[in-house]
C-alpha positions as CSV (number, residue, x, y, z in Angstrom):
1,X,-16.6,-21.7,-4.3
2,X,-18.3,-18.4,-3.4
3,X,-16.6,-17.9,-0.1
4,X,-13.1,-18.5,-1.9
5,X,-13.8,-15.9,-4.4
6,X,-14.5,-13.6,-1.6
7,X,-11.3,-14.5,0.1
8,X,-9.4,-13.9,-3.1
9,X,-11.1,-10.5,-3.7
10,X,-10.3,-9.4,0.0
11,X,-6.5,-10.6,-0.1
12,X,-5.9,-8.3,-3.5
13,X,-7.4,-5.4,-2.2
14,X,-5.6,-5.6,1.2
15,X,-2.1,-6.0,-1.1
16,X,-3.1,-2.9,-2.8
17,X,-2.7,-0.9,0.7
18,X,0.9,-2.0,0.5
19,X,1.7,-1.3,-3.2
20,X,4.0,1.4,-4.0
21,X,3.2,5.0,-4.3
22,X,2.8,5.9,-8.0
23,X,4.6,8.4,-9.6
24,X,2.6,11.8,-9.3
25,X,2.1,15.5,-10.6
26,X,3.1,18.4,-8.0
27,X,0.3,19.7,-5.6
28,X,-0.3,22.9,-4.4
29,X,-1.9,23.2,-1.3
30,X,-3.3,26.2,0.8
31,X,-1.9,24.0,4.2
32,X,1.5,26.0,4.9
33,X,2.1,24.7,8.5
34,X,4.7,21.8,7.8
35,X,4.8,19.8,10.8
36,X,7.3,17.0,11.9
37,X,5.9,13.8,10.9
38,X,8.1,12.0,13.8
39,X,6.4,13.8,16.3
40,X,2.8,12.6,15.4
41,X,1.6,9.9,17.5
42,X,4.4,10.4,20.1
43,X,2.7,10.6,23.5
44,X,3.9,11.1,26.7
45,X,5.9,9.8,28.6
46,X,7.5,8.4,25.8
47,X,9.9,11.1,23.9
48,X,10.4,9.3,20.7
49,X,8.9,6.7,18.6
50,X,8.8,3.6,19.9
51,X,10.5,1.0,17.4
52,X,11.5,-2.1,18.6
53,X,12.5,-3.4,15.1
54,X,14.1,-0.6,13.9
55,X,12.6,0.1,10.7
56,X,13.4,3.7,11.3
57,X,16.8,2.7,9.8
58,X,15.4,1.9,6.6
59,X,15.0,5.7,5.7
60,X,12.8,8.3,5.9
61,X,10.6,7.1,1.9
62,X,9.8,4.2,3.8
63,X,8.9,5.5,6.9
64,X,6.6,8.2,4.6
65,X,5.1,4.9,2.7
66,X,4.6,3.1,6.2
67,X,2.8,6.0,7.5
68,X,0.6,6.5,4.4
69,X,-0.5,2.7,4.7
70,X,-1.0,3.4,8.7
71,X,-3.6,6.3,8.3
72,X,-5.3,4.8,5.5
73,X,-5.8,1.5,7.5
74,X,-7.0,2.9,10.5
75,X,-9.1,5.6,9.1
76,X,-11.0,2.3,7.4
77,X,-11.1,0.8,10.3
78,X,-12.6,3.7,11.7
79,X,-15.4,3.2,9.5
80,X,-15.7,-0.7,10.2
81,X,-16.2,-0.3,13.9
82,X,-19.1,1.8,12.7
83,X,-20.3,-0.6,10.0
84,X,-20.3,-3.7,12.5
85,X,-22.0,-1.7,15.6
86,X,-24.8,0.2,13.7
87,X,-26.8,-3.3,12.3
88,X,-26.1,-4.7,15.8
89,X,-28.0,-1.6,17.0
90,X,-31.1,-1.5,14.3
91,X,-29.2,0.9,11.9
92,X,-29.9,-0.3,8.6
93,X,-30.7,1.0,5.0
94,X,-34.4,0.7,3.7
95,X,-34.7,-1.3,1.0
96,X,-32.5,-3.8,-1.5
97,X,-29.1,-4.4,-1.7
98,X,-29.5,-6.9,-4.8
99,X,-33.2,-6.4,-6.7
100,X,-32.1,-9.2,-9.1
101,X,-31.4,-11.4,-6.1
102,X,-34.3,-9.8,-3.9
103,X,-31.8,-9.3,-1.0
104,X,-33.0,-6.5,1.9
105,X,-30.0,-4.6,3.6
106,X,-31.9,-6.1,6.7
107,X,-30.7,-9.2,5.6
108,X,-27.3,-8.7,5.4
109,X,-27.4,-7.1,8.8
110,X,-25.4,-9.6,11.5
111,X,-23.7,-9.5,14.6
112,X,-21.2,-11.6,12.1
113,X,-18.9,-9.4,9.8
114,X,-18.0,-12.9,7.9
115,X,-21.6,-14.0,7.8
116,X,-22.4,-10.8,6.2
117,X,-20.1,-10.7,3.4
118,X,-21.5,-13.6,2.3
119,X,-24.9,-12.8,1.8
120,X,-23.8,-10.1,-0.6
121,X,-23.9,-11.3,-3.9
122,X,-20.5,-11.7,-5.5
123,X,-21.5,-9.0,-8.5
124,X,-22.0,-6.4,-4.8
125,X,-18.7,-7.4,-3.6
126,X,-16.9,-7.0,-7.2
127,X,-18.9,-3.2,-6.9
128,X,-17.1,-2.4,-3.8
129,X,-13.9,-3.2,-4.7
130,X,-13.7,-1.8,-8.4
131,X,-15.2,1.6,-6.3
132,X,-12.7,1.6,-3.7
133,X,-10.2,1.4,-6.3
134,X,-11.6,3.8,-8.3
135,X,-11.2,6.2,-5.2
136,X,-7.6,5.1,-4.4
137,X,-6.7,5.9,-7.9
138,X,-8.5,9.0,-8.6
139,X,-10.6,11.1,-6.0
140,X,-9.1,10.2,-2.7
141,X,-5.1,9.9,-4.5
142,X,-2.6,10.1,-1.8
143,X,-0.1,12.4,-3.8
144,X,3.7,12.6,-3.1
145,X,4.2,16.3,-2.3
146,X,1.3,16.2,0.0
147,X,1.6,15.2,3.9
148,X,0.9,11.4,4.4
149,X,-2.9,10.8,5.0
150,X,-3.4,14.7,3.1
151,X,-5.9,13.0,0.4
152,X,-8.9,15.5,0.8
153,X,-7.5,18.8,-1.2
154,X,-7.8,22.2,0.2
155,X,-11.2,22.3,1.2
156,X,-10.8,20.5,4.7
157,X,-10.0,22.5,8.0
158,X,-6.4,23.9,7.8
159,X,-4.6,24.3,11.6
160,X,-2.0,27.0,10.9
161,X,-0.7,26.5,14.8
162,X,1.9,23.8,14.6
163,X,1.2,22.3,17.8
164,X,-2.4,22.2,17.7
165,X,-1.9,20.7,14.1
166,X,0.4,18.0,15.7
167,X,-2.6,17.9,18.4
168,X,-5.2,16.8,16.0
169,X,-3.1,14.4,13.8
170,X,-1.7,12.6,16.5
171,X,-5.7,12.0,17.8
172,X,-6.3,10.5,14.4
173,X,-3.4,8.3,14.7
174,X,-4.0,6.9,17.6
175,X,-8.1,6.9,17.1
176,X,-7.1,4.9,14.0
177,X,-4.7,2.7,15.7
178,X,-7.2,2.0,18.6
179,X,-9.4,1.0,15.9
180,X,-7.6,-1.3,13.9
181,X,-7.7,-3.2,16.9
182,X,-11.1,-2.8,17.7
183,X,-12.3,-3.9,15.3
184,X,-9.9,-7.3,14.7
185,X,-11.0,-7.8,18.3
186,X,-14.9,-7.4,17.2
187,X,-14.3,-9.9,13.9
188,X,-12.7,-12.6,15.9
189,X,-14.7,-12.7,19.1
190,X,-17.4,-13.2,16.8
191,X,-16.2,-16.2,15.3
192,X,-15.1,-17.6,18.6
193,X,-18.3,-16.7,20.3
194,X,-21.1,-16.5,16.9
195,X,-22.3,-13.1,18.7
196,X,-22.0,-9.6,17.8
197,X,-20.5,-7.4,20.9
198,X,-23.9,-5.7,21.1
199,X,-25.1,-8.7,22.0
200,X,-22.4,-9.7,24.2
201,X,-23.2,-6.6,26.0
202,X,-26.3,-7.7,27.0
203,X,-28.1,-5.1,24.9
């Protein structure tokens, strides 16, 4: 029952990264240097964006939506390579993750992401959810004058050349795309194998 909640929990939030963007209040920002949006991520020798299915053709709102939901996703999974390699490698918090439950961050540390999750109590797992939320909705709000991915206000590093500005967005893009992979690769060769790639390594 306890691993079907989790499942539930982890299919709603994933459909939230798909949900519409809701109606939002102008934003000023101090980033002046508008850049192409089509041109980030293409890479030589390729001189356009590669779309096989043609979903280009369904207009440029959904291809602003589409590349919203692609920077978000793969600067998470950014983060989740991270996350699974630093237990593997003896990074871990001091102390409890549940007092009531007396569970240690060392226990939840695994070379299995799904083995993990389940050693979180359910009350943890509502916690994360109800922040990340929290975060889409308020602090980190993706608003719809901004740039896609432009969640962090005008404190971040501004590039006012456009083609180093292009440079550094099309590394993220494909850091994030490299990632999302990564780290699907990571989740199921640990169910197929029961070992974390550390250990796989041989470390």
């Amino acid at each position: 029952m306890r691993q079907t909640l989790l499942a539930l929990f982890l299919l709603f939030s994933s459909a939230l990264g798909f949900a519409p963007l809701p109606p939002s209040r102008p934003l000023t920002s101090l980033s002046a240097v508008e850049v192409n949006q089509k041109n980030i991520g293409v890479l030589r020798p390729f001189s356009g964006i590669y779309d096989p299915l043609n979903l280009m053709a369904d207009g440029d709102e959904a291809f602003r939506r589409r590349r919203i939901s692609e920077i978000k996703h793969g600067r998470v999974a950014m983060v989740a390579v991270i996350g699974n390699l630093a237990p593997q490698l003896g990074i871990v918090f001091p102390g409890y993750i549940s007092t009531s439950e007396k569970v240690l961050f060392s226990d939840v540390a695994t070379g299995n992401s799904f083995t993990a999750l389940t050693k979180i109590p359910l009350f943890g797992v509502f916690q994360i959810l109800v922040f990340a939320g929290l975060m889409e909705c308020w602090t980190w709000k993706q608003e719809k004058t901004a740039a896609p991915g432009d969640v962090g206000g005008d404190d971040w590093v501004r590039y006012q050349d456009v083609a180093v500005k292009e440079e550094k967005l099309t590394k993220e893009l494909q850091n994030g795309r490299l990632a999302m992979l990564a780290i699907f690769g990571l989740m199921v060769q640990e169910q197929l194998n029961g070992k974390g790639a550390i250990e796989m390594l041989g470390f």
